[in-house]
KOLLO-220402 format. One line per field, with one value per residue (C-alpha): z, x, y; residue in one letter. Coordinates in nm, 2 decimals, padded with zeros to 4 digits. Layout:
// KOLLO-220402
z = [Z_...]
x = [X_...]
y = [Y_...]
aa = [A_...]
// end
This chain:
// KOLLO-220402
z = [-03.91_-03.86_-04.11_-04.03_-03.83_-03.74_-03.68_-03.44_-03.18_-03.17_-03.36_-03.69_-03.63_-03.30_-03.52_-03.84_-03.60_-03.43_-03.72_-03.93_-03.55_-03.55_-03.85_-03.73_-03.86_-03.62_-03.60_-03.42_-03.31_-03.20_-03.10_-02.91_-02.67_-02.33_-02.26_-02.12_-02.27_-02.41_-02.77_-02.66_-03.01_-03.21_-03.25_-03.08_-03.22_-03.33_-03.61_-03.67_-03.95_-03.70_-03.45_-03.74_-03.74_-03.36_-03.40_-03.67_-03.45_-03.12_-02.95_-02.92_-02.64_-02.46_-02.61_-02.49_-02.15_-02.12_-02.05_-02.31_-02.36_-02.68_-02.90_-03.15_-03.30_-03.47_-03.46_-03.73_-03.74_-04.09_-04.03_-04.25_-04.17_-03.82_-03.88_-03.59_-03.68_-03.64_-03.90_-04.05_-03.85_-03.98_-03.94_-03.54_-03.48_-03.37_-03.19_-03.19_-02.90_-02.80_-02.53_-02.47_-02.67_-02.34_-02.27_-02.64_-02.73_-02.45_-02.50_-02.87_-02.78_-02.53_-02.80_-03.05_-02.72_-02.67_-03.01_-02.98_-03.11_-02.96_-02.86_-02.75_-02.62_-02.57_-02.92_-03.16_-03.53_-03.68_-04.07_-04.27_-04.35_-04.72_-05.00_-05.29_-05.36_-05.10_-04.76_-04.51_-04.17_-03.92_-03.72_-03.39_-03.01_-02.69_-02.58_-02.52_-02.61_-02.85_-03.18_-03.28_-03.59_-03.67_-04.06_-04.19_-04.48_-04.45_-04.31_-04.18_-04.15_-03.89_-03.74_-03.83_-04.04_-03.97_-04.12_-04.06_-04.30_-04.59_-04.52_-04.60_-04.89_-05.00_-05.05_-05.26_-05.19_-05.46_-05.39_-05.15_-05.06_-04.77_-04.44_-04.41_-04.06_-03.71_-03.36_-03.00_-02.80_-02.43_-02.18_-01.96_-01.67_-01.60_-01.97_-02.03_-02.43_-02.57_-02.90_-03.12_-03.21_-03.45_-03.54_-03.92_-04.04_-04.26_-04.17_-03.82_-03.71_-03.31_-03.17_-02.80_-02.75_-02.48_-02.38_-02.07_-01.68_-01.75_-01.97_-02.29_-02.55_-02.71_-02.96_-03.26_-03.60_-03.80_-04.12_-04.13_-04.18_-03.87_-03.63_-03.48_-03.39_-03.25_-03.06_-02.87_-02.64_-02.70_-02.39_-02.48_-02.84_-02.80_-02.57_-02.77_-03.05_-02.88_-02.74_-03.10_-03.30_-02.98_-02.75_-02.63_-02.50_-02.45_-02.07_-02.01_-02.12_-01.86_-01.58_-01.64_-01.50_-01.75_-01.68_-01.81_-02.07_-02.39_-02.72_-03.05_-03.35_-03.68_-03.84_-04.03_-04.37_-04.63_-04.88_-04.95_-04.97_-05.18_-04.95_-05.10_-05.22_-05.23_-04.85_-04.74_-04.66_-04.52_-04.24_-04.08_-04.12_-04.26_-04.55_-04.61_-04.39_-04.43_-04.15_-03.83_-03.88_-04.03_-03.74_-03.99_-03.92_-03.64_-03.87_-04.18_-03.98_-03.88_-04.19_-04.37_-04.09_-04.23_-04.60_-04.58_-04.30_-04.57_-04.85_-04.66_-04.51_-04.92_-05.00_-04.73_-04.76_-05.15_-05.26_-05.47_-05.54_-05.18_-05.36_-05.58_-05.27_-05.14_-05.44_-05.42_-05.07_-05.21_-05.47_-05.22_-04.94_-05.23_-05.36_-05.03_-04.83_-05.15_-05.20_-04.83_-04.79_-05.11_-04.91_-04.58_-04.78_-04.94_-04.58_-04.44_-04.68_-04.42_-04.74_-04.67_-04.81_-05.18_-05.31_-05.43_-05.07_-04.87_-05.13_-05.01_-04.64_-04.69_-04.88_-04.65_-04.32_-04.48_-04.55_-04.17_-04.36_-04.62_-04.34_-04.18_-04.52_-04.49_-04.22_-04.27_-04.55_-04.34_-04.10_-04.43_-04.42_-04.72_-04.83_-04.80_-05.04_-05.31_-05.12_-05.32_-05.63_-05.88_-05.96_-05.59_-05.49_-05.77_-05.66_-05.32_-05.38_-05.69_-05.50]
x = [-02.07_-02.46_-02.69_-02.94_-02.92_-03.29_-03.32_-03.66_-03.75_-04.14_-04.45_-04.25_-03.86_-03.90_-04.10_-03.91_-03.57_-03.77_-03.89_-03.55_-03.39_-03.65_-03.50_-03.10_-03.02_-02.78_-02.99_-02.88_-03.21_-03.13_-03.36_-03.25_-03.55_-03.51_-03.76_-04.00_-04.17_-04.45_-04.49_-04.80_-04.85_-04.92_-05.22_-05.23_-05.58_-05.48_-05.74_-05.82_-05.52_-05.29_-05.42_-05.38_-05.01_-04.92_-05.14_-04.94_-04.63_-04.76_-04.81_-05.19_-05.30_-04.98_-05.12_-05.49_-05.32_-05.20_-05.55_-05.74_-06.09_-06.17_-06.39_-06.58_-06.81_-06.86_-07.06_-07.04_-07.28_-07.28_-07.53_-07.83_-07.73_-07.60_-07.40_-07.37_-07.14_-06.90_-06.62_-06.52_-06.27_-05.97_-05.78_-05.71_-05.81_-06.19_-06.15_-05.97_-05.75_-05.63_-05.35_-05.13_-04.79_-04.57_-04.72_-04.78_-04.42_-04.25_-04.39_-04.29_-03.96_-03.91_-04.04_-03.72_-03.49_-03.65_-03.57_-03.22_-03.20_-02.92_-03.04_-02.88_-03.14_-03.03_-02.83_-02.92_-02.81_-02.59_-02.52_-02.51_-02.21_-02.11_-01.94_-01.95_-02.35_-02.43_-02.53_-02.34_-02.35_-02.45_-02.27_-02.38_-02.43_-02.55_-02.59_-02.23_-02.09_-01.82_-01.88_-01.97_-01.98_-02.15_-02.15_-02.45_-02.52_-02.86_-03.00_-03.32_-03.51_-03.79_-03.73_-04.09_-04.18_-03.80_-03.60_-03.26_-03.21_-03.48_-03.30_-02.92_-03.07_-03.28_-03.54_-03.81_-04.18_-04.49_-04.84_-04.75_-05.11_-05.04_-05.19_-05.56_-05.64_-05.56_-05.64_-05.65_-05.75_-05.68_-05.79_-06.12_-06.25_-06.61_-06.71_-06.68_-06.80_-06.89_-06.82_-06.55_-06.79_-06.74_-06.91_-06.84_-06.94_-06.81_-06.51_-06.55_-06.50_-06.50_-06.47_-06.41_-06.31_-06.19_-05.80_-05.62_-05.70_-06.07_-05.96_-06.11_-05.97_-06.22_-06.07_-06.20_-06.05_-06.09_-06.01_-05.64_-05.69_-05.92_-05.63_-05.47_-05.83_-05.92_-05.59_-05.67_-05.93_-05.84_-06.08_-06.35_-06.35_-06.34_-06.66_-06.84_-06.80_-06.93_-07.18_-07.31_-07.23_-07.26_-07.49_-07.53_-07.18_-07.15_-07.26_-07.05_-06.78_-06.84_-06.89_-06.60_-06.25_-05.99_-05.67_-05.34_-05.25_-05.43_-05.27_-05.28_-05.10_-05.14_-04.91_-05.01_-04.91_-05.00_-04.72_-04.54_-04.17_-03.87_-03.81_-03.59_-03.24_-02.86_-02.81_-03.13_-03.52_-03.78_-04.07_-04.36_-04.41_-04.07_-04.20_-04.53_-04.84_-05.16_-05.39_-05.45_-05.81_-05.84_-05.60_-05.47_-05.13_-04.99_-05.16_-04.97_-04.60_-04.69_-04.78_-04.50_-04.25_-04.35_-04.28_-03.93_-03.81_-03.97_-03.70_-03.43_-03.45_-03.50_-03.18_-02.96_-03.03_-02.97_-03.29_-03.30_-03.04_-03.05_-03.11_-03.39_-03.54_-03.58_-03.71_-04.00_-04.06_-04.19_-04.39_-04.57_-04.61_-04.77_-05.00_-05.14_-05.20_-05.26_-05.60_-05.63_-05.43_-05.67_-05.95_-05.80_-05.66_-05.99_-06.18_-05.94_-06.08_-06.39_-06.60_-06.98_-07.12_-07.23_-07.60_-07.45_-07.23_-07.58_-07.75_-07.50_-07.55_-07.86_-07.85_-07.57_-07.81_-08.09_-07.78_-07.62_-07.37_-07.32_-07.21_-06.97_-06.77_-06.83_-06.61_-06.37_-06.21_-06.26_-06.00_-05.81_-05.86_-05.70_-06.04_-06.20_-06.02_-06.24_-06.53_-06.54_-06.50_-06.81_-06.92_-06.96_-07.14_-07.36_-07.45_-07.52_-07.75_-07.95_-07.97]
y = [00.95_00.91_00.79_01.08_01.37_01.56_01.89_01.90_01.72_01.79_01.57_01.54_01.50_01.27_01.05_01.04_00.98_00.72_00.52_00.55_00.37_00.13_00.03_00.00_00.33_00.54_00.89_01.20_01.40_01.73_02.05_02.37_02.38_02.15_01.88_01.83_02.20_02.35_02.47_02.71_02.86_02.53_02.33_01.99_01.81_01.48_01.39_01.05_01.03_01.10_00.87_00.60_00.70_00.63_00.33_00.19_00.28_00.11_00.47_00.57_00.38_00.60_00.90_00.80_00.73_01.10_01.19_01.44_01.25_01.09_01.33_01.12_01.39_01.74_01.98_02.28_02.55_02.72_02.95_02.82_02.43_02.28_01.95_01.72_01.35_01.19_01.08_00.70_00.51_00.55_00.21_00.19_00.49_00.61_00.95_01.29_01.39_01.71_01.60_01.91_01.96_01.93_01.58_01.47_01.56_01.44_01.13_01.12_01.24_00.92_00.68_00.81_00.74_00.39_00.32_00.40_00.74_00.98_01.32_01.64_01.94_02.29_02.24_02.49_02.42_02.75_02.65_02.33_02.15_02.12_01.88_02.11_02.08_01.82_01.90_01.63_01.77_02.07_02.28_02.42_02.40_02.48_02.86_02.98_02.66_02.53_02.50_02.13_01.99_01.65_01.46_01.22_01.10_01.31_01.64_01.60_01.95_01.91_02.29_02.46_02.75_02.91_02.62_02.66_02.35_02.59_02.87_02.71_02.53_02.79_02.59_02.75_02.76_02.66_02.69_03.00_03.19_03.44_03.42_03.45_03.45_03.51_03.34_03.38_03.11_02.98_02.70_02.72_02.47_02.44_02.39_01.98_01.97_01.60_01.67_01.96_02.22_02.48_02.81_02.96_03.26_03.51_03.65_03.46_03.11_03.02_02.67_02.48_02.12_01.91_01.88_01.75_01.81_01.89_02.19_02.28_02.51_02.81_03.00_03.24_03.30_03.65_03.72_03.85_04.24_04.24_04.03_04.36_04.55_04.21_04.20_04.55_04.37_04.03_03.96_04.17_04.08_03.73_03.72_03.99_03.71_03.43_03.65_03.71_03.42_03.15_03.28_02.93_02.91_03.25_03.25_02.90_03.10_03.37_03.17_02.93_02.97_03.05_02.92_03.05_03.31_03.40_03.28_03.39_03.44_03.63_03.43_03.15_03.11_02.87_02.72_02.38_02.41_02.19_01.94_01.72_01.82_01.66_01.50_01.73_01.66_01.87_01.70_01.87_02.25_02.32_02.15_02.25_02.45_02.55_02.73_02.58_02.67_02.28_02.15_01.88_01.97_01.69_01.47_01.59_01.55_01.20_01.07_01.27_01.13_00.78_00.87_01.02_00.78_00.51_00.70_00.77_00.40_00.31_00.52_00.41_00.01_00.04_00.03_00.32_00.63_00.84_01.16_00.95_00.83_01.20_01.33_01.05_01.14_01.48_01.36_01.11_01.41_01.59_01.34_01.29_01.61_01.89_01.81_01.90_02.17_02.32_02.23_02.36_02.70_02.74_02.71_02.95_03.22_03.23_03.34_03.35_03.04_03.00_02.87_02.58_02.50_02.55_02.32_02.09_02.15_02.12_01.78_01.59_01.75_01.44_01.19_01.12_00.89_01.11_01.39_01.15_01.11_01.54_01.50_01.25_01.43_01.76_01.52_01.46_01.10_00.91_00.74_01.03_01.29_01.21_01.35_01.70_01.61_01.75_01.39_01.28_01.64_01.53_01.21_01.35_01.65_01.45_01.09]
aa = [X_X_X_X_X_X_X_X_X_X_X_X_X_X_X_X_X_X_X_X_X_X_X_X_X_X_X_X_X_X_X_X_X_X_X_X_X_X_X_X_X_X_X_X_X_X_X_X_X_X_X_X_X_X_X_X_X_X_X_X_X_X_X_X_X_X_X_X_X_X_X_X_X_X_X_X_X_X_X_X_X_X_X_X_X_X_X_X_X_X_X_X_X_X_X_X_X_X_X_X_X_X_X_X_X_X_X_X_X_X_X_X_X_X_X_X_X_X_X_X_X_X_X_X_X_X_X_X_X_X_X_X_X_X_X_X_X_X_X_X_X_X_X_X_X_X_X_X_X_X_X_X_X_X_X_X_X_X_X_X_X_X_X_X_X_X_X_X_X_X_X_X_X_X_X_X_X_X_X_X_X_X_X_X_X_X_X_X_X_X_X_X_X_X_X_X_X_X_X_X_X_X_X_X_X_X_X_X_X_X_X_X_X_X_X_X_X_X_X_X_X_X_X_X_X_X_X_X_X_X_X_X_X_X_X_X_X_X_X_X_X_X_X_X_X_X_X_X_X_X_X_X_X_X_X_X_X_X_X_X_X_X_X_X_X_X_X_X_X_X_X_X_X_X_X_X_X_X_X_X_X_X_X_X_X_X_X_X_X_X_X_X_X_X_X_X_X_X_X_X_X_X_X_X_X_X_X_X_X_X_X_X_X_X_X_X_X_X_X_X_X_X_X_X_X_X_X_X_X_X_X_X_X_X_X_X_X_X_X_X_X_X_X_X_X_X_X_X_X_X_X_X_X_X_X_X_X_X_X_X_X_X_X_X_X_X_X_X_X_X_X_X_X_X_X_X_X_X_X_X_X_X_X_X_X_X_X_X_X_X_X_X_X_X_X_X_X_X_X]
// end
């Protein structure tokens, strides 16, 4: 009998079976992929939250050692206003990092095994085991393998948008808004940006930034219904749009060497799930995602890792009721990333810009330190979610 099995291995179940070991807790971490491997279609910018997670947990100077430079600024061109800054610190952490997912998670992965957490790859999970109305186990195995069934006194769900642990409970989702953009993107050498910069336009947005290996990724959203006419050229299309919305990158593009495939996906749905039932949690994206065009998400699993390994350690030690702890876990997650996730669904509409949002612009462009808080909540940074309410927007554009 474990005390926790986790379905998952990537950036939010290595780190919640890593935390709950870190605390004596005997954890089975399981994910059907093999390791070390890439997750190509997932973002992987750690914002400055997230870098305040594996700083809390000892990790960032490994992740800084994997070799993605540190980005400390933005750029965002909306059209009438250009916004260049850089964001608060947020506790130990004073950069973005973009180190790619078959580094970043390997190294998370081998941080859970340091702790003592036992891990089986190549296992896929088939069904949940049941107790009448309480989940206390999986059942599954490798491909063409035995049947193996394993009990715990909780079900960790850290499997991405299709959660076998959602899909047993049936889970139900609130705050669903359907997918409002697509995005192809891949890796070019020659280009060597100092800072993440971001173009948004109506029905457009198109950014680069700096990864591993001298790499940097340029990629372009478009609004949903325009994803499969992009998708006929992908090549063509994407620099026809730099040519007209970044004609400054534009021939960078063209003369840089693009290495490996192009990537995209017109899949990106916004919603938070249940995730807290009888013997059951939900981490990461199984729980709740928004649109990777606010690339909040690592930074969403790491803190959320730290909240349910906080409940289920809470549970477990006798602190409160396990199936109370859970249900608080939820209510935490909430509290902290909705106002976000708003923001992030709301920015993913790709609207052309209101009077009152350039009046902004044009307010925080005279008020450099106003801009960096601008972007700290963009990041999602606790201290900063305050940023848009209506009395702080008045302060700003009447000060």
């Amino acid at each position: 009998m474990y005390d926790a099995i986790v379905i998952g291995a990537r950036c939010a179940g290595s780190p919640t079976a890593m935390l709950l070991a870190r605390r004596g807790h005997r954890v089975l971490l399981v994910d059907r992929a093999r390791f070390p491997s890439d997750k190509p279609i997932s973002s992987h910018m750690i914002l400055r939250p997230g870098g305040a997670a594996l700083d809390r947990w000892g990790l960032l100077d490994r992740v800084i050692q994997l070799g993605a430079p540190p980005v400390r600024e933005f750029t965002v061109d909306f059209g009438p206003v250009r916004l260049t800054s850089d964001s608060p610190d947020d506790e130990g952490a004073n950069a973005v990092y973009l180190p790619r997912r078959i580094l970043l998670d390997k190294l998370l992965l081998d941080a859970a095994l340091e702790a003592g957490v036992e891990f089986r790859e190549d296992f896929s999970v088939r069904e949940l085991l049941w107790d009448g109305d309480r989940v206390v186990g999986i059942r599954g195995g490798s491909r063409g393998g035995a049947s193996i069934e394993e009990r715990a006194k909780v079900v960790v769900g850290a499997d991405g948008l299709a959660s076998v642990v959602a899909r047993e409970t049936a889970a139900p989702r609130y705050h669903d808004v359907a997918t409002q953009t697509g995005v192809w993107w891949s890796y070019f050498r020659g280009l060597a940006p100092e800072r993440i910069n971001i173009w948004s336009r109506p029905r457009r947005m198109l950014g680069f930034a700096p990864s591993n290996d001298d790499l940097s990724m340029a990629m372009v959203y478009m609004a949903i219904d325009d994803f499969h006419e992009f998708t006929a050229d992908v090549e063509g299309n994407f620099m026809n749009e730099f040519r007209e919305h970044a004609p400054e990158l534009h021939e960078q593009l063209r003369a840089a060497e693009r290495e490996g495939q192009w990537l995209g996906t017109g899949y990106q749905p916004n919603f938070f799930r249940q995730s807290a039932g009888r013997g059951w949690a939900l981490v990461g994206d199984a729980g709740c995602h928004h649109d990777s065009i606010n690339p909040s998400g690592m930074a969403v699993a790491f803190t959320s890792a730290e909240l349910l390994a906080e409940a289920i350690h809470a549970g477990l030690a006798g602190e409160l009721g396990l199936d109370e702890a859970l249900e608080e876990y939820q209510v935490r997650r909430d509290e902290r990333w909705l106002r976000h996730w708003q923001f992030a669904v709301s920015f993913a509409r790709m609207e052309a810009p209101t009077p009152e949002f350039v009046g902004l612009l044009h307010a925080l462009a005279a008020r450099p330190e106003e801009t960096r808080h601008f972007f700290g909540f963009f990041e999602g940074q606790e201290t900063e979610l305050g940023f848009m309410e209506l009395e702080n927007l008045g302060r700003i554009m009447h000060s």
